[in-house]
N, C-alpha and C positions, 0 to 999 in steps of 0.2 A: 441532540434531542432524540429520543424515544419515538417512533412511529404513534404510543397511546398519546402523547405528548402534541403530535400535531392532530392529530382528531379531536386531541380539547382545545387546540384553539378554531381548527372549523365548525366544532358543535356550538362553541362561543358564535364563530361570525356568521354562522345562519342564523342565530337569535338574534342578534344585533339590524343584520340587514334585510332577514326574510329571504335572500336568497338560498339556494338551493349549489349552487354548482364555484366552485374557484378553482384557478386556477397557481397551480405553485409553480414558481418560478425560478428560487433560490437553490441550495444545497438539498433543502429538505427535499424538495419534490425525486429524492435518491430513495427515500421512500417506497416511490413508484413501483421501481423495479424489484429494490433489494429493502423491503419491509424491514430485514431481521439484521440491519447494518451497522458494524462496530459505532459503539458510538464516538469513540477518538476520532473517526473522520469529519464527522457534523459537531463541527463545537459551535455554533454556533446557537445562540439563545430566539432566533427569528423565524417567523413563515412568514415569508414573502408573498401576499395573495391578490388576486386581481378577481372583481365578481365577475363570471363568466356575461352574464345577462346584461346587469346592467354595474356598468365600471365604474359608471360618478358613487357607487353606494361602496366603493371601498374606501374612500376617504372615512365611512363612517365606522372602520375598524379603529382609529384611534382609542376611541374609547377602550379598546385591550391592545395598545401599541407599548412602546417603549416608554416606560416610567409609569405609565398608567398602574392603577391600584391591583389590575389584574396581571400583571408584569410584577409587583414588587409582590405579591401574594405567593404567586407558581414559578417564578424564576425566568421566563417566559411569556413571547410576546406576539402578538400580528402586526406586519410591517405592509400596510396598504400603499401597493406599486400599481404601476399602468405597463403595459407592452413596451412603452419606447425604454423603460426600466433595462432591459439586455438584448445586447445587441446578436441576433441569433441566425440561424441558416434558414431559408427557404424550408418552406414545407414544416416550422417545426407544430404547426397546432395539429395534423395531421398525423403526428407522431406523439401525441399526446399519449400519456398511461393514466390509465385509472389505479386512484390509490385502492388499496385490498381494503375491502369490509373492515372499520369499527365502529368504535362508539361517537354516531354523528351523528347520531337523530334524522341519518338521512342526507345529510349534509355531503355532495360529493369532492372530491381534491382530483384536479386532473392534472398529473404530474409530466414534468419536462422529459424526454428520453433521457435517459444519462449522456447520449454523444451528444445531444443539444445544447445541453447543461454544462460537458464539456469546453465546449464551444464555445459560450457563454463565459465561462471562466477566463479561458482562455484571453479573448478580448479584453475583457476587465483588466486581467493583467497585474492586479495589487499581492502583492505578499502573501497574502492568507488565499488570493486564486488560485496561486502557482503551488503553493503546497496542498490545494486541493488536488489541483488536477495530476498532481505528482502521485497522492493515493489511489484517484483511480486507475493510473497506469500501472501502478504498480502490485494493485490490488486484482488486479484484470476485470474491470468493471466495467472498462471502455476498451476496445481496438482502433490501433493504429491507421488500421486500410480504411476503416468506417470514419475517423476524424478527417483524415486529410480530402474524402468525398466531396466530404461538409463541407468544409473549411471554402472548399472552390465556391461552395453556396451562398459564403454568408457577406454579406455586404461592408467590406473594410475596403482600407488601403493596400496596397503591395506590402509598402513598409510592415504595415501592421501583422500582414500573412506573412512575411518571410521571419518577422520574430515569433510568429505561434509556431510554425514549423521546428525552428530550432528550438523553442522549449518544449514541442513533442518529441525531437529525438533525444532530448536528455533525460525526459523524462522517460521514456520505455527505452531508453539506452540501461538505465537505473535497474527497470524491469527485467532485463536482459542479463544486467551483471547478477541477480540476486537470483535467477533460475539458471546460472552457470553451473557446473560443476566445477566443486575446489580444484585447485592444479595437483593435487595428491592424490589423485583417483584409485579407489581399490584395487586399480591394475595394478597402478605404480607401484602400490605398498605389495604387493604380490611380487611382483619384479627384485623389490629389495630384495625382503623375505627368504627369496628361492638361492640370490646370489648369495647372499649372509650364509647360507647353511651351505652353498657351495665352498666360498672361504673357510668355510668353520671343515669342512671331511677334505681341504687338500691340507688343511696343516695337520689332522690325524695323521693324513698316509705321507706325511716327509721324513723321507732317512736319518734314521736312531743317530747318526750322526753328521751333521752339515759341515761341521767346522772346527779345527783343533783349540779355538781362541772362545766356542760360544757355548754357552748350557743348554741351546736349545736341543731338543737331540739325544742328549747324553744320559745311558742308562742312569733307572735309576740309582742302580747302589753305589754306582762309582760316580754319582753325584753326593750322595749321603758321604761316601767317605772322605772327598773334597770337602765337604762343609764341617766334620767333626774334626778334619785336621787342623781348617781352620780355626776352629775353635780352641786347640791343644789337646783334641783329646784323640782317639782314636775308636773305632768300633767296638774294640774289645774290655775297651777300659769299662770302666764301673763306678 
């Protein structure tokens, strides 16, 4: 989804509820940060929203939720969630982002941090999380030393921590391999290069003749006249 794209469904759910303020929770709330964000990373067709004021009025986003008339009209839909919706670190409302000015009639979106959001994925844990959180690592949208901060923060299992862990070192492992340099470094190809031209002036400066058995070597004309003999003819023929 497009950044204008969640602004029409918040200018939607403040008409709907009179509220003023939501909170996003899902992927879009990447928004926040990164407004102008590939769209291949957010494929997904939902805003996840909770009314900041008062939260029993997000049940009444259905009316533009999934399959609603306003979802089969725009491709696009609001998915009214509550807090216990993802499982997150300490402190994350305090780390809230305000979405950038559009068209909301006013209507504010206060978006997840990305490391929260990270966070958040992480836990979840399903297919489409893990290849999210895979593009922000690899997009550099999130760091490594700021997730595993969190990570201490958020209220899971062991179990649970020691598999986010290992899906964040695969996953800025990934990052890591993709900001390598090739193993063929301009050095190396310099290195060839120098030696190539060095092979190429020692066999200019080798002795006009090496070997009594080899052509390498061997003036040219008494090469020429080895090959017309061969032929039956000789130099002077005609």
């Amino acid at each position: 989804m497009k950044k204008r794209q969640v602004d029409h469904v918040l200018r939607a759910a403040g008409r709907i509820t009179g509220e003023k303020q939501f909170i996003i929770i899902g992927s879009q709330s990447l928004h926040g940060k990164h407004p102008d964000v590939a769209d291949d990373i957010l494929r997904s067709f939902e805003v996840d929203l909770i009314a900041k004021r008062d939260q029993s009025r997000s049940e009444w986003l259905n009316v533009i939720g999934q399959d609603s008339h306003f979802h089969e009209q725009f491709g696009y839909y609001a998915d009214p969630v509550d807090e216990s919706t993802a499982v997150l670190p300490k402190g994350w409302k305090a780390r809230l982002v305000n979405l950038p000015e559009g068209e909301t009639d006013g209507v504010r979106g206060l978006c997840l941090d990305p490391h929260d959001l990270a966070i958040a994925k992480y836990v979840a844990g399903r297919d489409k999380d893990l290849v999210f959180t895979r593009e922000l690592a690899t997009r550099g949208l999130v760091a490594q030393n700021r997730l595993m901060v969190l990570l201490d923060d958020t209220p899971v299992s062991e179990e649970v921590r020691d598999r986010i862990r290992n899906q964040m070192g695969r996953d800025f492992g990934a990052k890591h391999a993709l900001d390598s340099p090739p193993p063929s470094s301009s050095k190396n190809l310099e290195q060839i290069r120098a030696q190539a031209r060095q092979d190429w002036l020692t066999l200019r400066q080798m002795p006009a003749t090496e070997s009594s058995d080899s052509e390498i070597g061997r003036p040219a004309k008494r090469l020429d006249q080895d090959n017309a003999r061969d032929g039956g003819l000789e130099l002077d023929d005609e």
